[in-house]
N, C-alpha and C positions, 0 to 999 in steps of 0.2 A: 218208581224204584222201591224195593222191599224194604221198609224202615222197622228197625227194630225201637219201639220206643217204653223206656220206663221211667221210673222217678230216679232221681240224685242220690234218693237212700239207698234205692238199688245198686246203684253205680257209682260209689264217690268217688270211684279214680276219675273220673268226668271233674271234681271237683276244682280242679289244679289249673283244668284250661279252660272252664266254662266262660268266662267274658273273655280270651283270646279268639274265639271264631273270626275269620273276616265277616266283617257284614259291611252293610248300607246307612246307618244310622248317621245324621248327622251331628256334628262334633257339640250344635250347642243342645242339642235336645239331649246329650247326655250331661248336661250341666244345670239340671232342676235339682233343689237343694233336698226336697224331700224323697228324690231315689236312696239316700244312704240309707234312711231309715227300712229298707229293704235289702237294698241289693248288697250293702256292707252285710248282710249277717245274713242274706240268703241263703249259703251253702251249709250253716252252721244250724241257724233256726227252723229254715223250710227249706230243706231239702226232701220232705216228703210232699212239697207243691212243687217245684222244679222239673221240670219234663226235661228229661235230654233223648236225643234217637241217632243212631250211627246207622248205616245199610250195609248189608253184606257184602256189597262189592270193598266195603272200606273199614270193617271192626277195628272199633275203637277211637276212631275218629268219628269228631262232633260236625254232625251233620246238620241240627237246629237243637233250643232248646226254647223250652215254652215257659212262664214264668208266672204262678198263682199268688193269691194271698187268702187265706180265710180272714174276716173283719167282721165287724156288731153293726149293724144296719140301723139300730134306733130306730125303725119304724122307715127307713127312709133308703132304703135298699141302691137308690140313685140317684146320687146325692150330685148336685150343682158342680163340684169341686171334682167330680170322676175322678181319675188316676193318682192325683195328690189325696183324694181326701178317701179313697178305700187305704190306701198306705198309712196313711196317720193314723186312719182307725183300726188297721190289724194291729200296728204299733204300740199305739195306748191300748188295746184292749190286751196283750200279752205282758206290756208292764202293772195293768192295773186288774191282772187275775181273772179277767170275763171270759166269757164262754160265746166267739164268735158265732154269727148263726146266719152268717154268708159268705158267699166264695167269687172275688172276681178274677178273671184273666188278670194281664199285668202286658205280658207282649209273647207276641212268638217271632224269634230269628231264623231265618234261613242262611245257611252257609250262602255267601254271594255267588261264588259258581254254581249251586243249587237249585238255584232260584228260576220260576216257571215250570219246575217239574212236579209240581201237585204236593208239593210238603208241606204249603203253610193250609193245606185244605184236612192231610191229614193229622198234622199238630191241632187242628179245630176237635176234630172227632176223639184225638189220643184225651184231652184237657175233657172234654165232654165225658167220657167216658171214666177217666179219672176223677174227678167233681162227683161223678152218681158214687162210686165206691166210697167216693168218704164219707157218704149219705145226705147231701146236697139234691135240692129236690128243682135247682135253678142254678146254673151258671151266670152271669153277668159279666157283662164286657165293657168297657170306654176302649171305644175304636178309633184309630186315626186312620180314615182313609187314606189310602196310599195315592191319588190323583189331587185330591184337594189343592193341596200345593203347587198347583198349575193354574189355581184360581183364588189366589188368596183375599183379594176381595170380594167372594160371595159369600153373600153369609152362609154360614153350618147350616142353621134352619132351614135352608132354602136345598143346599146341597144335597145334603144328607136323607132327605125324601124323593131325589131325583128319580127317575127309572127308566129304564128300557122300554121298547116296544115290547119286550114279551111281561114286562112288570117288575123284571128282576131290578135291584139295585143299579142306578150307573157305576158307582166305585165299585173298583173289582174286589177292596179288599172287603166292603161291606157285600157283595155278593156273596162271596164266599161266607160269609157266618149266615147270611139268609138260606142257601141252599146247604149248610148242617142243621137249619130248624131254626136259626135265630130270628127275633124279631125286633126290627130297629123302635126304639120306641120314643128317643126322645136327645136333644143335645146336652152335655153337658159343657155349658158356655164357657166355663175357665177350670178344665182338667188339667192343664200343666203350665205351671207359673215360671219361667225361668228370668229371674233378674240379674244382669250384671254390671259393672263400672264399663267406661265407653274401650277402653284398654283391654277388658276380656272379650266383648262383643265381636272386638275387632280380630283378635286372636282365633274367636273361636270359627269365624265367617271369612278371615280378608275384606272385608267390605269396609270402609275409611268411618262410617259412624260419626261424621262433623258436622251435621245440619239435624236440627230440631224437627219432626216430626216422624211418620211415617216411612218405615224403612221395609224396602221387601227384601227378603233372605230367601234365597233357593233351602229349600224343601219344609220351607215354615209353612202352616196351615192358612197364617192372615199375617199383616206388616207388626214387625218388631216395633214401638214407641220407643224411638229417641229422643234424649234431652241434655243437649250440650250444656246449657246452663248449669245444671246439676250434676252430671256427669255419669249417668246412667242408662240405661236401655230397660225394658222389660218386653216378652213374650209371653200373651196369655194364649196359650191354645185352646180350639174348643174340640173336645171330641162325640164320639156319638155314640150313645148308650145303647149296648145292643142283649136281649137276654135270651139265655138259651133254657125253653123248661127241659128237665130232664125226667128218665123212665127209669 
């Protein structure tokens, strides 16, 4: 389908309905404490990282949006912490006056009825392509393969170098950033930390959260840690650091 896509400065009437899309996402992965330090002041701060794309069949309705961060790398461009810890560092380095000197993805959404028709291949390419213009000489990525969660006790490490008979990636969603050029390079072991009391957990999954250990959640990456005793749960995700050099 023809997608028109620009950034959010472009288009800030996009601003209004941008987290209303239908999407796929599940309820507790949007409950990591360190998305506000983004996505609260996304529209406001980076709106010129913000990818949105409508198609002609539909102007003006949000078709996907993709979602950057510029951040200070410290020498350490991919860093243990992925997802949480490029966010913390775009964060402090805007409150503490630095001059970021790298760019990672963040996520790209597809409308749910969207989805399968080659948008989250061309959101790869739209982000690629925007990353060279702001004069980024590497894109980076913490990728959450979209199948993992059918396997959540394998490890990343093990996963995440899986491949095909033709070499390609097994995950599709890490296929697709290898066939825009990306190159998987390495896990990063605990990219998204979500903790909560056994009463949000339960809220946010239906799943009852009353026995001490190991708990699987449908579309979690590995089992949630519960601990009736203390009354808490935690998800450490691990994602997979992917980087795209650019031209």
């Amino acid at each position: 389908m023809p997608l028109r896509v620009t950034t959010l400065a472009e288009r800030p009437e996009f601003a209004s309905t941008l987290w209303e899309m239908d999407h796929t996402w599940h309820e507790f992965v949007l409950n990591d404490p360190i998305a506000d330090l983004y996505y609260a002041v996304a529209t406001t701060v980076y709106p010129d990282y913000v990818l949105v794309a409508d198609d002609s069949a539909e102007p003006g309705r949000l078709a996907a949006r993709g979602c950057m961060i510029p951040y200070v790398s410290d020498g350490d461009p991919l860093p243990d912490d992925g997802w949480d810890g490029v966010i913390r560092s775009g964060r402090l380095a805007r409150e503490r006056g630095r001059q970021p000197d790298a760019i990672s993805a963040l996520e790209i959404t597809v409308r749910r009825d969207l989805q399968g028709k080659g948008l989250s291949a061309a959101m790869v390419a739209a982000m690629r392509d925007h990353a060279a213009r702001l004069g980024h000489r590497e894109l980076v990525a913490p990728v959450r393969p979209n199948r993992k969660h059918l396997e959540p006790h394998t490890p990343m490490t093990e996963y995440a170098f899986r491949t095909r008979a033709d070499g390609l990636p097994f995950d599709d969603w890490l296929r697709v950033h290898v066939r825009a050029g990306g190159k998987i390079v390495k896990v990063a072991p605990r990219s998204m930390v979500v903790p909560g009391t056994l009463a949000e957990w339960r809220g946010w999954t239906g799943l009852p959260f009353d026995r001490t250990g190991a708990v699987e959640v449908p579309g979690a990456l590995t089992p949630v840690h519960c601990d009736t005793t203390h009354d808490h749960a935690v998800y450490i995700e691990p994602n997979v650091w992917v980087t795209h050099p650019l031209t």
